[in-house]
HTML snippet that shows the backbone in 3Dmol.js (N, CA, C, O; Angstrom):
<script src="https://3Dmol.org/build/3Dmol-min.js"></script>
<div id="view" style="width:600px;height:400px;position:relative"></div>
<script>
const pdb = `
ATOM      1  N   UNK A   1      -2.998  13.616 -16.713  1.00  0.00           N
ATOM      2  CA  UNK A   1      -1.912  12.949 -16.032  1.00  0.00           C
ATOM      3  C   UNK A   1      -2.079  11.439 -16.200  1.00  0.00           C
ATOM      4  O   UNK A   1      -3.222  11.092 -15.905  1.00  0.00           O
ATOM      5  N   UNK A   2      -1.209  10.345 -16.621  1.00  0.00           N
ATOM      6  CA  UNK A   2      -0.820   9.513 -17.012  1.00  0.00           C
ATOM      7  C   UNK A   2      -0.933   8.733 -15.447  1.00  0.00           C
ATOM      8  O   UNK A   2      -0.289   9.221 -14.517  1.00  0.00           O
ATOM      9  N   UNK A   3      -1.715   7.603 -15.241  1.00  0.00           N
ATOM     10  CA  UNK A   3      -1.757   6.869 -14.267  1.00  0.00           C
ATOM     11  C   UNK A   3      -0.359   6.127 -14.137  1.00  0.00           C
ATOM     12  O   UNK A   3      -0.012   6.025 -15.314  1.00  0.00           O
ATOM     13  N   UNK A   4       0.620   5.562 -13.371  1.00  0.00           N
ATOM     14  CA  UNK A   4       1.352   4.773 -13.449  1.00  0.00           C
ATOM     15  C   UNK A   4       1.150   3.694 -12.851  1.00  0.00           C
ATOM     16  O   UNK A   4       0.641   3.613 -11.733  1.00  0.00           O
ATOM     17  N   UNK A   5       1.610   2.551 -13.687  1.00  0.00           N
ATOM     18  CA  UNK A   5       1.193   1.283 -13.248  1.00  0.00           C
ATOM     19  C   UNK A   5       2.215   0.549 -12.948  1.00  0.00           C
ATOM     20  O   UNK A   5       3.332   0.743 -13.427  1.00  0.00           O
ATOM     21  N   UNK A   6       1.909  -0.450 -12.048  1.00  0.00           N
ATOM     22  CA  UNK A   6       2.978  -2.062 -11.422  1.00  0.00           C
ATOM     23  C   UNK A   6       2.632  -2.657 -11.794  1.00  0.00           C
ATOM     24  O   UNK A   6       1.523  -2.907 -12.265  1.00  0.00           O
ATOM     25  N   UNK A   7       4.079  -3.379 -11.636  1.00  0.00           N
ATOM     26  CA  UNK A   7       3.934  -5.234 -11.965  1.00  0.00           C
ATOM     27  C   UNK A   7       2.958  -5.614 -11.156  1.00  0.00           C
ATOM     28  O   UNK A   7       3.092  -5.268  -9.983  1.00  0.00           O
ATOM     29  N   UNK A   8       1.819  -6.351 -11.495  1.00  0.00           N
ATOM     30  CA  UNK A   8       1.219  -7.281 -10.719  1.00  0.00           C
ATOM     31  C   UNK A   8       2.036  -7.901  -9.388  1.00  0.00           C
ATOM     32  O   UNK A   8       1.824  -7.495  -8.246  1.00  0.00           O
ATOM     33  N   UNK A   9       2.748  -8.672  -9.635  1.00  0.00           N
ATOM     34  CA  UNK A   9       3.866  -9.043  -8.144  1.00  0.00           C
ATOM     35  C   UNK A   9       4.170  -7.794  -7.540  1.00  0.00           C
ATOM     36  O   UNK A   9       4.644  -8.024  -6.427  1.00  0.00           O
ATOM     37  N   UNK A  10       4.099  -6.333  -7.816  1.00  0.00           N
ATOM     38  CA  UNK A  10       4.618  -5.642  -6.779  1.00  0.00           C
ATOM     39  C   UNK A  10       3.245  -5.365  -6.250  1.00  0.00           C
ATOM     40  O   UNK A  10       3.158  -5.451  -5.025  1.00  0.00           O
ATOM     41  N   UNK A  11       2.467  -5.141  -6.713  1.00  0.00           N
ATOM     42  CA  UNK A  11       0.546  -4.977  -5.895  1.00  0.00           C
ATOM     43  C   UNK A  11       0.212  -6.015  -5.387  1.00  0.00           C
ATOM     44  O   UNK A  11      -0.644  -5.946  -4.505  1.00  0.00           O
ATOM     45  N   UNK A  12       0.859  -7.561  -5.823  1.00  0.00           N
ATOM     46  CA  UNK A  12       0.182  -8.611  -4.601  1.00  0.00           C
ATOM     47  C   UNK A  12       1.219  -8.429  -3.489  1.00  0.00           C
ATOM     48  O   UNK A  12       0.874  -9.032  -2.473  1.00  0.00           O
ATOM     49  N   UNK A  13       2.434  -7.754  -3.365  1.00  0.00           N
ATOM     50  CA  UNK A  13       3.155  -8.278  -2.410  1.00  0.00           C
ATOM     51  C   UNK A  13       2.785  -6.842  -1.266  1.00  0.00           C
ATOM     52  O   UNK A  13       2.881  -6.640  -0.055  1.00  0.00           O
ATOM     53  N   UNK A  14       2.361  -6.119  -2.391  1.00  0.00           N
ATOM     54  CA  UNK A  14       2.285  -4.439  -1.279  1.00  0.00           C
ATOM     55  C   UNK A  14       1.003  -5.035  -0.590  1.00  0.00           C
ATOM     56  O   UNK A  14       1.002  -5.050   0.641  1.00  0.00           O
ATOM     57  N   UNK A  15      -0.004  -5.489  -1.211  1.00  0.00           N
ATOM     58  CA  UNK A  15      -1.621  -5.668  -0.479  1.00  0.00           C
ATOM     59  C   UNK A  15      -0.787  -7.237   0.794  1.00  0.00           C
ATOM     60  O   UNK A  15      -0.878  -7.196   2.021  1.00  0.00           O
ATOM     61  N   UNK A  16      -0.324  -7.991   0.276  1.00  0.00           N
ATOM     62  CA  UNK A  16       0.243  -8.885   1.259  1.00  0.00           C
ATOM     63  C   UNK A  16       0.396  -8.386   2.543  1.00  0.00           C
ATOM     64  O   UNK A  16      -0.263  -8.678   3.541  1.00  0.00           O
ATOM     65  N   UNK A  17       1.704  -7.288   2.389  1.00  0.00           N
ATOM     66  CA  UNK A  17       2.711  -6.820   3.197  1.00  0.00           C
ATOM     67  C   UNK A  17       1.447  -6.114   4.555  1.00  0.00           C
ATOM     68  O   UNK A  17       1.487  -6.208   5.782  1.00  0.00           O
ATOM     69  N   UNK A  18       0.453  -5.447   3.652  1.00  0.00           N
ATOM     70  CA  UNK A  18      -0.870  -4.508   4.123  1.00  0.00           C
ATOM     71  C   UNK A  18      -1.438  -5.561   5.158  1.00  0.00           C
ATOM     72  O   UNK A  18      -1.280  -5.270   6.343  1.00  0.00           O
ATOM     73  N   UNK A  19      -2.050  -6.697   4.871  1.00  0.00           N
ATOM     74  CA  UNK A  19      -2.792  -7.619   5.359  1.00  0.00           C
ATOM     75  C   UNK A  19      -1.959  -8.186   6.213  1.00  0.00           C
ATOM     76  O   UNK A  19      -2.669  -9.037   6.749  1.00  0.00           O
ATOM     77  N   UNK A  20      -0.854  -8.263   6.707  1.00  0.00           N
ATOM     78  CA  UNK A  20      -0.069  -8.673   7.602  1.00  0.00           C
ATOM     79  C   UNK A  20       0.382  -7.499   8.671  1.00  0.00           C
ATOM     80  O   UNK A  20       0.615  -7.418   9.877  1.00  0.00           O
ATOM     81  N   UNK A  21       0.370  -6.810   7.743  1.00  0.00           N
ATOM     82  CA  UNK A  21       0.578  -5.333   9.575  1.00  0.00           C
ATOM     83  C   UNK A  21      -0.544  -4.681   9.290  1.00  0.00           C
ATOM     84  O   UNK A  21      -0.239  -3.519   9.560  1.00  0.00           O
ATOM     85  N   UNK A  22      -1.904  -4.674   8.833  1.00  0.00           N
ATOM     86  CA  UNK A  22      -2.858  -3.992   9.540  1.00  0.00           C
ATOM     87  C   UNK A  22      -3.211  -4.077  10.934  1.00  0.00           C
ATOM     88  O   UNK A  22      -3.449  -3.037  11.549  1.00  0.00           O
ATOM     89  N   UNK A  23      -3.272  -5.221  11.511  1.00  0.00           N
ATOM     90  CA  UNK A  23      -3.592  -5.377  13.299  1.00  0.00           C
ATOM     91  C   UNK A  23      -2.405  -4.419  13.711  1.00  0.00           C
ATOM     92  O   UNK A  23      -2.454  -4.439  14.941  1.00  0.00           O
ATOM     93  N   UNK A  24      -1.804  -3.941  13.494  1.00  0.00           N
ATOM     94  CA  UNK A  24      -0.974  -3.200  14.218  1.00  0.00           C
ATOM     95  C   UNK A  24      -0.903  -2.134  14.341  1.00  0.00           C
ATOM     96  O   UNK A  24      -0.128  -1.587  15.125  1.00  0.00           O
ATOM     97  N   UNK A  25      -1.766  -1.512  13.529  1.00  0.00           N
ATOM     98  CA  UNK A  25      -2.547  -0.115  13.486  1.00  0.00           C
ATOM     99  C   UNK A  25      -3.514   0.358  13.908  1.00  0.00           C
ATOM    100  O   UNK A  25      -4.291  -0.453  14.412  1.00  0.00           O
ATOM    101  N   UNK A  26      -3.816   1.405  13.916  1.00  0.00           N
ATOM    102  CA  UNK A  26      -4.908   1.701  14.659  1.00  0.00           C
ATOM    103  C   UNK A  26      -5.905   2.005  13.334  1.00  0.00           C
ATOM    104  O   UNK A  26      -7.120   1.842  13.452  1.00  0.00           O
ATOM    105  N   UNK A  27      -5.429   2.368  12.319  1.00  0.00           N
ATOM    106  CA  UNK A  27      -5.934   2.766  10.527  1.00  0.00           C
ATOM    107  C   UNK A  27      -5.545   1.586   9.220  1.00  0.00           C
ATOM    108  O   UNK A  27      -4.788   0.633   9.406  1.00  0.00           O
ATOM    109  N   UNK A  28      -5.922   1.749   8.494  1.00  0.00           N
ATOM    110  CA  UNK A  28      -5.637   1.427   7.180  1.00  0.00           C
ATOM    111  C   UNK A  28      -4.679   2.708   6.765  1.00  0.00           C
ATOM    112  O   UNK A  28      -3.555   2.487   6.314  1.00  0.00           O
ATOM    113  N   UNK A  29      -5.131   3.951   6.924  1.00  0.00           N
ATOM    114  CA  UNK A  29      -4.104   4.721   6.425  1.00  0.00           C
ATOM    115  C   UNK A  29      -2.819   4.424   7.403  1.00  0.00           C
ATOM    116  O   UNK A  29      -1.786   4.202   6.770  1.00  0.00           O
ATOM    117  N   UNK A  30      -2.685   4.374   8.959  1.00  0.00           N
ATOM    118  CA  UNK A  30      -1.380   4.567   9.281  1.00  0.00           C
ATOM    119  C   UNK A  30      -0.471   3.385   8.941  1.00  0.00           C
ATOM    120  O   UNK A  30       0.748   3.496   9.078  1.00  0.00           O
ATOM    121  N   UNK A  31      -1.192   1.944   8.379  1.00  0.00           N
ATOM    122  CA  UNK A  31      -0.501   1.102   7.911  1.00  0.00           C
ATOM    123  C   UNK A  31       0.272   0.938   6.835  1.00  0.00           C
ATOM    124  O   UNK A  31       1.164   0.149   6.525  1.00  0.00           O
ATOM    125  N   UNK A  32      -0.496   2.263   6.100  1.00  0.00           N
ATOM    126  CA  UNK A  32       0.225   2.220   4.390  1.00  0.00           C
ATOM    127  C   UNK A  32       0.977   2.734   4.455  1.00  0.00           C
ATOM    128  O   UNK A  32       1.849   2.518   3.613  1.00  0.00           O
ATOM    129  N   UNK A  33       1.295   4.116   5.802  1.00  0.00           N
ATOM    130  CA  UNK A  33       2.190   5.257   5.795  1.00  0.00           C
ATOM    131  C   UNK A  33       3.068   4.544   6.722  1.00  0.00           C
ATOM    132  O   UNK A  33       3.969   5.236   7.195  1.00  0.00           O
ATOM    133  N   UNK A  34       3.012   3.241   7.115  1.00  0.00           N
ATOM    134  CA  UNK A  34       4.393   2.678   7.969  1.00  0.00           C
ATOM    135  C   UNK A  34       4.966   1.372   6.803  1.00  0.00           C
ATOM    136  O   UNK A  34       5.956   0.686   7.056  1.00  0.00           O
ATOM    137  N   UNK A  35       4.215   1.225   5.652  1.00  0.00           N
ATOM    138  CA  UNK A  35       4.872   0.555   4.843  1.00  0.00           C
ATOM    139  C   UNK A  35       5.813   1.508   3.646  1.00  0.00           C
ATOM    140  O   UNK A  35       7.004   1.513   3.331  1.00  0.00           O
ATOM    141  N   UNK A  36       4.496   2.344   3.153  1.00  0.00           N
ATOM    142  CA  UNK A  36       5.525   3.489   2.415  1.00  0.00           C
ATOM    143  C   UNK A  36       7.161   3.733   2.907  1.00  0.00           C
ATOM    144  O   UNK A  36       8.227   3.518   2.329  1.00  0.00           O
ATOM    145  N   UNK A  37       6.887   4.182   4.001  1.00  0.00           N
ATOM    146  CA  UNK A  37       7.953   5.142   4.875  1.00  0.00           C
ATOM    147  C   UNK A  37       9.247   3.635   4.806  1.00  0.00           C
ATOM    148  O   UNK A  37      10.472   3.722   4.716  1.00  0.00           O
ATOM    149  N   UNK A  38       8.431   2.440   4.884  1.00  0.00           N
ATOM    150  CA  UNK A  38      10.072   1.507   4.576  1.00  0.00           C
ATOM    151  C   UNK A  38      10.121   1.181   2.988  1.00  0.00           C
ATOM    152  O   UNK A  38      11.137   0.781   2.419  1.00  0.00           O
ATOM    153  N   UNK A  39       9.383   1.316   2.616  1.00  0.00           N
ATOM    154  CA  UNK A  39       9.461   1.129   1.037  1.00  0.00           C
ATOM    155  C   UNK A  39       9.897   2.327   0.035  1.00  0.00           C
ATOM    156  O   UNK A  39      10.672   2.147  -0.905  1.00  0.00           O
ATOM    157  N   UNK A  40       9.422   3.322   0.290  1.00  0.00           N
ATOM    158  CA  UNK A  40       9.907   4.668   0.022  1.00  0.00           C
ATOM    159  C   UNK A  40       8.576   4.592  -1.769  1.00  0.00           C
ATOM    160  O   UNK A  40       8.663   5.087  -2.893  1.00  0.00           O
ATOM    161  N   UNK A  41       7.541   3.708  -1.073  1.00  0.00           N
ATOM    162  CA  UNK A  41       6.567   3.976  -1.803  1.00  0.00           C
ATOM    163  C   UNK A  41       5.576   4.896  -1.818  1.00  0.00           C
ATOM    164  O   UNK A  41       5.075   5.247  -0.750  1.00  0.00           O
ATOM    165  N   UNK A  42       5.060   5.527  -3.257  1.00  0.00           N
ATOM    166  CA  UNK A  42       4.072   6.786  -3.007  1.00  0.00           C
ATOM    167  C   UNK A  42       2.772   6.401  -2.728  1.00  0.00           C
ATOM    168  O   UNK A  42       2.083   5.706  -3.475  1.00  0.00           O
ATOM    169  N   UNK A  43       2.320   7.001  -1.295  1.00  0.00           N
ATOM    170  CA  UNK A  43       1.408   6.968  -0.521  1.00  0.00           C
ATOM    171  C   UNK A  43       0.154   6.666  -1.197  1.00  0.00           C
ATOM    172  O   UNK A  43      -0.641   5.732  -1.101  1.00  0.00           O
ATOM    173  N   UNK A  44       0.227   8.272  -2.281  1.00  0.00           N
ATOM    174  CA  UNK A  44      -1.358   8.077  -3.028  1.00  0.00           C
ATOM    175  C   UNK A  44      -1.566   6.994  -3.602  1.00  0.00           C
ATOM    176  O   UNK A  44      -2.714   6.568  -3.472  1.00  0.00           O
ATOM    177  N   UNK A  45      -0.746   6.277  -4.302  1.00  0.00           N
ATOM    178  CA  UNK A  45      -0.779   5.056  -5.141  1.00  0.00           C
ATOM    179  C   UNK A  45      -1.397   4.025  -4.490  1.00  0.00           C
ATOM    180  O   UNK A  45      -2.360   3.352  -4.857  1.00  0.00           O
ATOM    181  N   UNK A  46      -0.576   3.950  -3.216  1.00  0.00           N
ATOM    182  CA  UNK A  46      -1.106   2.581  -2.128  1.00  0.00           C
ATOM    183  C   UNK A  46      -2.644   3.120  -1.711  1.00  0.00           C
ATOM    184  O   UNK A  46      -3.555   2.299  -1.612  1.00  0.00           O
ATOM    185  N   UNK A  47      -2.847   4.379  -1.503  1.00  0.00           N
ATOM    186  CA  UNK A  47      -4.301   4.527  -0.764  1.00  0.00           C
ATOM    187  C   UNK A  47      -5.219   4.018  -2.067  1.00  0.00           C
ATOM    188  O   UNK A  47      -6.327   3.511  -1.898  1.00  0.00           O
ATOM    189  N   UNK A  48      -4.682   4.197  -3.259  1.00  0.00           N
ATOM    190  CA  UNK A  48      -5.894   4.143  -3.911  1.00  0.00           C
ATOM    191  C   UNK A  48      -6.299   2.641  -4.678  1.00  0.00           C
ATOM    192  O   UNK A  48      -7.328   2.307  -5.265  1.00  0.00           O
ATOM    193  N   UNK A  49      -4.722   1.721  -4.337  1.00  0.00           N
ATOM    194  CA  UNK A  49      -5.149   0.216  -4.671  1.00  0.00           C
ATOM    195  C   UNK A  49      -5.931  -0.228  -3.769  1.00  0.00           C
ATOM    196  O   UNK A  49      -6.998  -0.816  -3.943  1.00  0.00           O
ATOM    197  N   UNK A  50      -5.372   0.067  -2.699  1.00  0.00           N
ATOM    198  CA  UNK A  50      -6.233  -0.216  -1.446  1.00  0.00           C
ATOM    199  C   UNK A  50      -7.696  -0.163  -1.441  1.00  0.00           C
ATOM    200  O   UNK A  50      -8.273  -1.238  -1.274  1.00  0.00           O
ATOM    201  N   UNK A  51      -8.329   0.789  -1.579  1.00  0.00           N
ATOM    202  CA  UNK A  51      -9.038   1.118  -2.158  1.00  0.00           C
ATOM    203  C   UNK A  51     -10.081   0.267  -2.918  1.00  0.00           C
ATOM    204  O   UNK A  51     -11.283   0.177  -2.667  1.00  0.00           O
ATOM    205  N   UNK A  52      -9.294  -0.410  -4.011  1.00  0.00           N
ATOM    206  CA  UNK A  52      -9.933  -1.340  -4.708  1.00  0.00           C
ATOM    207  C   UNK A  52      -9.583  -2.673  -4.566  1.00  0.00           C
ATOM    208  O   UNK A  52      -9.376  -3.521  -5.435  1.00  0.00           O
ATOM    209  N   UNK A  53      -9.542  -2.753  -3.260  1.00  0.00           N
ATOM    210  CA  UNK A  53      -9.439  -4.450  -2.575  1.00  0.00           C
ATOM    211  C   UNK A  53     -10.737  -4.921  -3.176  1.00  0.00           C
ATOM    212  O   UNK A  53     -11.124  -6.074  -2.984  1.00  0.00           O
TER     213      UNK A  53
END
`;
const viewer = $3Dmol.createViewer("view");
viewer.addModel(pdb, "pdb");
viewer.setStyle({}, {cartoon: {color: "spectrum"}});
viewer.zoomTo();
viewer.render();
</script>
């Protein structure tokens, strides 16, 4: 299976978006799954940049 990749600007703005509503979570995961859910971005993708902060 073929990794898919982003623009650079869409991974600094997703890790941005991350670092600005993490305090508002109680997780790192429930933060990605309240950005996904407005972005209509795939979850696994974000857990696993994340990941490599």
């Amino acid at each position: 299976m073929k990794r898919q990749t982003y623009i650079p600007k869409v991974k600094e703005r997703a890790i941005r978006v991350l670092t600005e509503i993490i305090n508002e979570h109680p997780s790192i995961c429930s933060a990605i799954q309240a950005i996904a859910s407005k972005t209509a971005a795939r979850l696994k993708c974000c857990i696993h940049d994340t990941r490599n902060m």
